[in-house]
N, C-alpha and C positions, 0 to 999 in steps of 0.2 A: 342693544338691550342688556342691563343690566339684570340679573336676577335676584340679588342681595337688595335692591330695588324696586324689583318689579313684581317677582312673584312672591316674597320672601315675607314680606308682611304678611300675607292671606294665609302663610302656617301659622304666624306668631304677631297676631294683630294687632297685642297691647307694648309686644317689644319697640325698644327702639336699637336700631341697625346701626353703627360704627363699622367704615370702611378706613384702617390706619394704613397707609404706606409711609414708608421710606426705603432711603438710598440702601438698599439689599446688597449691590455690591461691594461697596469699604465697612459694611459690617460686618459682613461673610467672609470678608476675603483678607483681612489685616488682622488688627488683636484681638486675643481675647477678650481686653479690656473696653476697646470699643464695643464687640458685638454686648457686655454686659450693660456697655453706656447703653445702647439703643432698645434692650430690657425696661433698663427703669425708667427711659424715655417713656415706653409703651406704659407703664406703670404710672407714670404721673399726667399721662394726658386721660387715662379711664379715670383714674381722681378726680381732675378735676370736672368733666363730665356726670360723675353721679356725686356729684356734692349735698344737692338735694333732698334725695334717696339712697344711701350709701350702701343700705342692706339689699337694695336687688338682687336676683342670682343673676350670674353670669357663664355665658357661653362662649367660648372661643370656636373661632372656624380660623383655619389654615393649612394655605396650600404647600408641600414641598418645602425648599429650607424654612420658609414660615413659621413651621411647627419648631422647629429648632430653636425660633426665638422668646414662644410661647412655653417651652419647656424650661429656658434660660428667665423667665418671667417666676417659674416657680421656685427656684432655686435660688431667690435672692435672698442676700445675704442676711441674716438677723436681724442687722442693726435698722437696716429700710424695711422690716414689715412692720414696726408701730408703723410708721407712717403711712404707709399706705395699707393698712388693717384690712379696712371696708371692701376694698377690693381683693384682699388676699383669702379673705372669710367668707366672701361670696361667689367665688367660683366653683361650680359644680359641674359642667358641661365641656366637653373638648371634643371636638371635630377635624380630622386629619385626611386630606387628599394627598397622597403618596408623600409624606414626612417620611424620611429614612431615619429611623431610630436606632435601629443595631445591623450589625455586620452579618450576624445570623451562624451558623455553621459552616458555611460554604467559604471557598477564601476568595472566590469569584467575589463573592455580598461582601464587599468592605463597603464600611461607613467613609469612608475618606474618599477609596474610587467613587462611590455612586453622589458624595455629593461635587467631586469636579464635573462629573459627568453631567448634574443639572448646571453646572453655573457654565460647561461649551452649550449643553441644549439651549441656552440664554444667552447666547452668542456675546458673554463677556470675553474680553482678551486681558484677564490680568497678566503682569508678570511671571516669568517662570520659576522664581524661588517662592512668587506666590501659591500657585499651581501645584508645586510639591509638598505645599505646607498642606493643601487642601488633600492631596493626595494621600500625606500620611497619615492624616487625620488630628493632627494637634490642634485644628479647632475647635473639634469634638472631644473633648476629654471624657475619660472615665469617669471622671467624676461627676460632670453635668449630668451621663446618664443614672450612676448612679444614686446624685443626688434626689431626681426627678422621680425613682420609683419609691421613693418611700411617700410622694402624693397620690399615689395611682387608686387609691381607695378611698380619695375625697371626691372622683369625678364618676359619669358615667360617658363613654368614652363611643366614640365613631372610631374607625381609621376607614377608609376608602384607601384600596388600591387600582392601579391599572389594570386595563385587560387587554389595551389594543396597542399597537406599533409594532414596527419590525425589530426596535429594541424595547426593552423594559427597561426604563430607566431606574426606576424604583423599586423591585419584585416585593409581591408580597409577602415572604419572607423579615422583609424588610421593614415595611412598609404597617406590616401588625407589629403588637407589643405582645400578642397572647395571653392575655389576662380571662378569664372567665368570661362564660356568655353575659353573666348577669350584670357586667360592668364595662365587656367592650365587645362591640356589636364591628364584625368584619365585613365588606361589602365591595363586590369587584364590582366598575363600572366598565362598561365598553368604551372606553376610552384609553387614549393616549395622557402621556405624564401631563404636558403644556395643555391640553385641552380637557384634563376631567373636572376642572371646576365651572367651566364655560358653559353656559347652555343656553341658547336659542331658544325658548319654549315655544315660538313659532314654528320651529322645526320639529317634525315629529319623533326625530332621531334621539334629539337633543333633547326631548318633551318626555322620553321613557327614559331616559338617563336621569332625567331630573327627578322623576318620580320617586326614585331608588334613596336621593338625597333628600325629595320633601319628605319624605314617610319616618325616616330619622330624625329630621330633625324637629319633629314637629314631638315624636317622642322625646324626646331629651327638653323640649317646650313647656311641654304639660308634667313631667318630671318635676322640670325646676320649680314651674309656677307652684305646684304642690307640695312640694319638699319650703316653699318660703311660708305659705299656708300654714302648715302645722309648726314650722319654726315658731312662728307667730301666735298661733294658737296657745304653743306649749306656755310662751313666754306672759300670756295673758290672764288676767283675773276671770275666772269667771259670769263674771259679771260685764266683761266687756269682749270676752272671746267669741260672739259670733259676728262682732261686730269686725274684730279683726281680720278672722276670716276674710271675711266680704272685701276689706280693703284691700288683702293681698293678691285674690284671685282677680283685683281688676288692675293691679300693679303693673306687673311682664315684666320684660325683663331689661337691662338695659347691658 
């Protein structure tokens, strides 16, 4: 059972659902230049998807180094946001299950230990001068991070961290950004790293876990749908702004 799937519509009924993967491992684990190729990768397959409808708001969900790629999405470089505008102008929502963002104060919380640490939980076996690059952290530069906090005030922001395993792969710590209640909403789940985006909603376990994430995400739903409303509105005559309205709140989101 999927949930992005199965249950995921019935928070966000007029959305439509994008599941992108790719090859995580030689994006994560080689250049920096690649993991920026696999950025604008993501950047031109949401193009060409709301061609359409270009002004939708959009929401991002990502698990773990995931978020690392969607942070690397905002930080593109100048010269590609003419191009991909519609989608750089319409995101407002970001959703993170244990994304390690900073190292934090502790020297235990390094950004480089904790993401080797998910990519052995993922029982890759890169190379060992790979392994050390991850370790030191030169695929996470300072600068990606902080590039990425000068957007932090165009989104309204999830982070989901872990609550369960005998290690933490991610701590919370981590795994928040601390930004204000009114922009990022924190949320332990009882769950382990590899298993808090998973949920069985047949399962009852997995059915109050999920809950924690419907109830969020459904706000960050009705948020965007509204924040495109009054975009709309603003941008409307008079004369034809209730009608815009009407158009928007039957839109969602893509």
């Amino acid at each position: 059972r999927l949930w992005l799937r199965d249950d995921l519509p019935r928070v966000a009924p007029r959305a439509r659902i994008f599941l992108y993967e790719y090859n995580s491992f030689p994006a994560l684990t080689q250049s920096k230049k690649r993991f920026v190729h696999e950025a604008n990768a993501l950047l031109s397959c949401l193009d060409n998807e709301r061609w359409e409808d270009p002004s939708r708001p959009l929401i991002f969900i990502a698990h773990s180094l995931g978020g690392i790629l969607v942070k690397q999405v905002d930080t593109t470089p100048q010269q590609l946001l003419s191009e991909f505008s519609p989608v750089t102008h319409c995101r407002c929502g970001l959703v993170f299950f244990g994304t390690p963002h900073t190292g934090g104060q502790n020297a235990l919380v390094n950004l480089g230990k904790i993401s080797a640490s998910i990519i052995d939980l993922l029982a890759w076996r890169p190379a060992n001068d790979v392994m050390e690059a991850v370790k030191s952290g030169s695929l996470y530069a300072d600068t990606l991070q902080e590039n990425w906090r000068h957007q932090l005030t165009n989104y309204q922001i999830v982070s989901f961290y872990e609550g369960l395993g005998k290690v933490i792969i991610v701590p919370q710590e981590s795994a928040t950004i601390g930004l204000p209640g009114d922009i990022e909403n924190i949320v332990r789940l009882a769950a382990d790293h590899s298993n808090m985006c998973r949920f069985d909603t047949t399962d009852l376990h997995d059915l109050d876990i999920y809950k924690h994430v419907q109830g969020n995400l459904r706000r960050l739903y009705q948020k965007a749908v509204s924040r495109q409303a009054l975009a709309i509105q603003n941008s409307s005559s008079p004369a034809t702004g209730a009608t815009s309205l009407a158009n928007a709140a039957g839109s969602g989101l893509y």
